[in-house]
C-alpha positions, -999 to 999 in steps of 0.1 A, spaced: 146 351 -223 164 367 -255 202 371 -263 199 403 -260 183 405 -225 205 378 -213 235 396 -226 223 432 -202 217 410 -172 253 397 -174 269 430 -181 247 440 -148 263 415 -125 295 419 -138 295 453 -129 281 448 -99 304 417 -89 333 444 -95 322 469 -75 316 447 -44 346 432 -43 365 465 -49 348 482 -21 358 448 2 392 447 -9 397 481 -2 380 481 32 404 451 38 434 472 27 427 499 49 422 476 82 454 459 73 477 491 67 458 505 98 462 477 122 491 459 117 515 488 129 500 482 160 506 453 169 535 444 145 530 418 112 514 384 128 494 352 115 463 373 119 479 404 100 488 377 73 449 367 68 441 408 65 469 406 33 454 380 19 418 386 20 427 427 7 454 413 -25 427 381 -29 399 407 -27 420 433 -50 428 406 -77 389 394 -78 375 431 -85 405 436 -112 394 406 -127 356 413 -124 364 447 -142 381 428 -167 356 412 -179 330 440 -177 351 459 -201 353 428 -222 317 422 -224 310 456 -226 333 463 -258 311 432 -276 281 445 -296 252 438 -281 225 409 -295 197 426 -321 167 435 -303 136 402 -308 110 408 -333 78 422 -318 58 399 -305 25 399 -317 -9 396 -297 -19 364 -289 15 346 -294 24 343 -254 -9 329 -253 -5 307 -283 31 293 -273 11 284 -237 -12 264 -252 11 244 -277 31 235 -252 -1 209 -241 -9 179 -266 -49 192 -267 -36 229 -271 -13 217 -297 -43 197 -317 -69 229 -311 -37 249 -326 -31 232 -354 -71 227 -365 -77 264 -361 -41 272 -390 -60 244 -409 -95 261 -409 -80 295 -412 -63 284 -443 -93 268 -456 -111 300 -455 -85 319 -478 -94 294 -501 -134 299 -501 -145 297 -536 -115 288 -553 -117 257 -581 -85 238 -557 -114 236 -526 -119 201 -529 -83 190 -533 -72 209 -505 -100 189 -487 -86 155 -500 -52 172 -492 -61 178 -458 -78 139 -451 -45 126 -469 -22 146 -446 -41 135 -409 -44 99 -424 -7 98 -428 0 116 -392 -20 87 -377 5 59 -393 36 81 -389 41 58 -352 42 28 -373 61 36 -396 98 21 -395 128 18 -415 121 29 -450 88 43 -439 107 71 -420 122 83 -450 93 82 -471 81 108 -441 105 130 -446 95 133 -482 56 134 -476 66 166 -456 87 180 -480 58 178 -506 31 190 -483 47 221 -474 53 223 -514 15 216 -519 3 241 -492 23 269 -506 14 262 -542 -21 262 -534 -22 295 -512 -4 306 -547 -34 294 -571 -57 311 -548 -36 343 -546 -39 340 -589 -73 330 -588 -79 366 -567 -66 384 -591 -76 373 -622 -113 399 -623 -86 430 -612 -64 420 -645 -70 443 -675 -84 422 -709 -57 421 -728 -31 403 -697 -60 382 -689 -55 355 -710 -17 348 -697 -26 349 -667 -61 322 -671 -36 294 -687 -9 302 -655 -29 296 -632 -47 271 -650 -12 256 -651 -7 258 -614 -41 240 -606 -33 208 -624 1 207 -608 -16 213 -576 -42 186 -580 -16 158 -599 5 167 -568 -23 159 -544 -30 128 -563 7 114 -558 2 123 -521 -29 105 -515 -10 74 -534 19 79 -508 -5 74 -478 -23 45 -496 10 30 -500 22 40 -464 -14 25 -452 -2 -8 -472 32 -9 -455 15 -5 -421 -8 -37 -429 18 -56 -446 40 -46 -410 13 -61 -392 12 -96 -400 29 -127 -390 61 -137 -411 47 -174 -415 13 -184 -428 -11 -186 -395 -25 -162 -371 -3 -139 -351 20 -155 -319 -3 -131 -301 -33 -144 -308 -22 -177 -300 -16 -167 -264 -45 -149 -261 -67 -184 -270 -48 -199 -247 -47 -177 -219 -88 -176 -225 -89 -215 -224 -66 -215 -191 -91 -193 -170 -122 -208 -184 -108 -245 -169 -98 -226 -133 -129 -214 -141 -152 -245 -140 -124 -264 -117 -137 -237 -90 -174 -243 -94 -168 -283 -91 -151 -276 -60 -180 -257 -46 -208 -280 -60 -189 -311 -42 -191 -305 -7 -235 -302 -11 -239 -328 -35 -214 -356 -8 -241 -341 19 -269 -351 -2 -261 -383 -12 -247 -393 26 -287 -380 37 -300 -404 12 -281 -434 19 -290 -430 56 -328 -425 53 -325 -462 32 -308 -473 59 -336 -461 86 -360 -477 63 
């Protein structure tokens, strides 16, 4: 729901909050100055004088603040919303709508850049990028900063290339004599495009690094882990056996007592 709708549902109630308890406290005015000439000014007189002035007060102080929220501008109507987006914020609100989402921007954008000389670092820009989303949960103290800047400069590298290939556009509509400026500009742009994507593909090999580095033991050896997991393994395997000489005893007693009985017999 928008400000602006939120703000004409409250000025609704209001209004009708005001009204409601006008009409009661005035019905309750009227039974008290009807009835209590009647019958003289008693305890149940006193309730009809309350409920009318509490009744009275409530729809003074509901117009009140209709007139106050009415006198404050309202909100700005919302943008138009455009086809598809109800349907798009339904499915991004689901981790496998969110992924199908986000690969459909990244394919759309890779289409307004068919044919243009930045194709194959906005490929390596793309690996780089989804390499570094799978480490960003493992990434930790000075990693999380390091984040924040690999966003920064994506953003930065996605709009600078969507620029090169808005140049590269227009560089057969430019006349002959401008066409030269505008070759070594956006000549210009495409090696800062592709030295940027080189010093983000360094950031995720160094952000890979840290993620190993993370991962092992702070002394020499194999991880605590592993140790426990040996052990564990060597643990069952001895229940293990300790269970099948326990079941092989009883037959092989019963043998051996049938045997010393037949030499017996003999």
């Amino acid at each position: 729901m928008d400000e602006r709708t939120r703000y004409f549902r409250r000025l609704k109630r209001l209004r009708g909050s005001a009204r409601r308890w006008s009409v009661l406290g005035g019905g309750l005015a009227a039974a008290t100055a009807v009835l209590t000439p009647y019958a003289g000014i008693g305890w149940a007189d006193a309730i009809w004088a309350g409920a009318a002035g509490s009744s009275i007060a409530l729809a003074w102080w509901r117009h009140s603040d209709h007139r106050e929220l009415a006198a404050t501008p309202a909100p700005p109507p919302p943008p138009p919303v455009l086809p598809g987006a109800k349907l798009t914020a339904a499915l991004e609100r689901f981790p496998a709508g969110r992924t199908v989402m986000n690969e459909v921007r990244r394919q759309k954008n890779r289409y307004a850049l068919r044919g243009s000389e930045i194709t194959q670092a906005w490929d390596r820009l793309d690996r780089a990028s989804a390499t570094l989303t799978a480490l960003a949960g493992r990434l930790h103290g000075p990693g999380e900063g390091a984040l924040l800047e690999a966003a920064v400069a994506e953003e930065w590298l996605r709009d600078l290339g969507q620029r090169v290939a808005s140049v590269e556009r227009a560089l057969p509509l430019t006349p002959p004599d401008q066409r030269a400026a505008l070759v070594e500009s956006h000549g210009s742009l495409a090696t800062q495009f592709t030295e940027g994507v080189d010093a983000y593909e360094r950031l995720v090999a160094a952000a890979a690094s840290y993620v190993a580095e993370d991962g092992h033991p702070v002394a020499e050896g194999a991880h605590p882990a592993l140790g426990s997991l040996i052990d564990a393994t060597d643990r069952l395997r001895g229940f293990a056996e300790g269970l099948s000489e326990l079941k092989r005893t009883p037959t092989t007693v019963f043998k051996q007592a049938a045997a010393d009985n037949a030499g017996t017999s003999t």
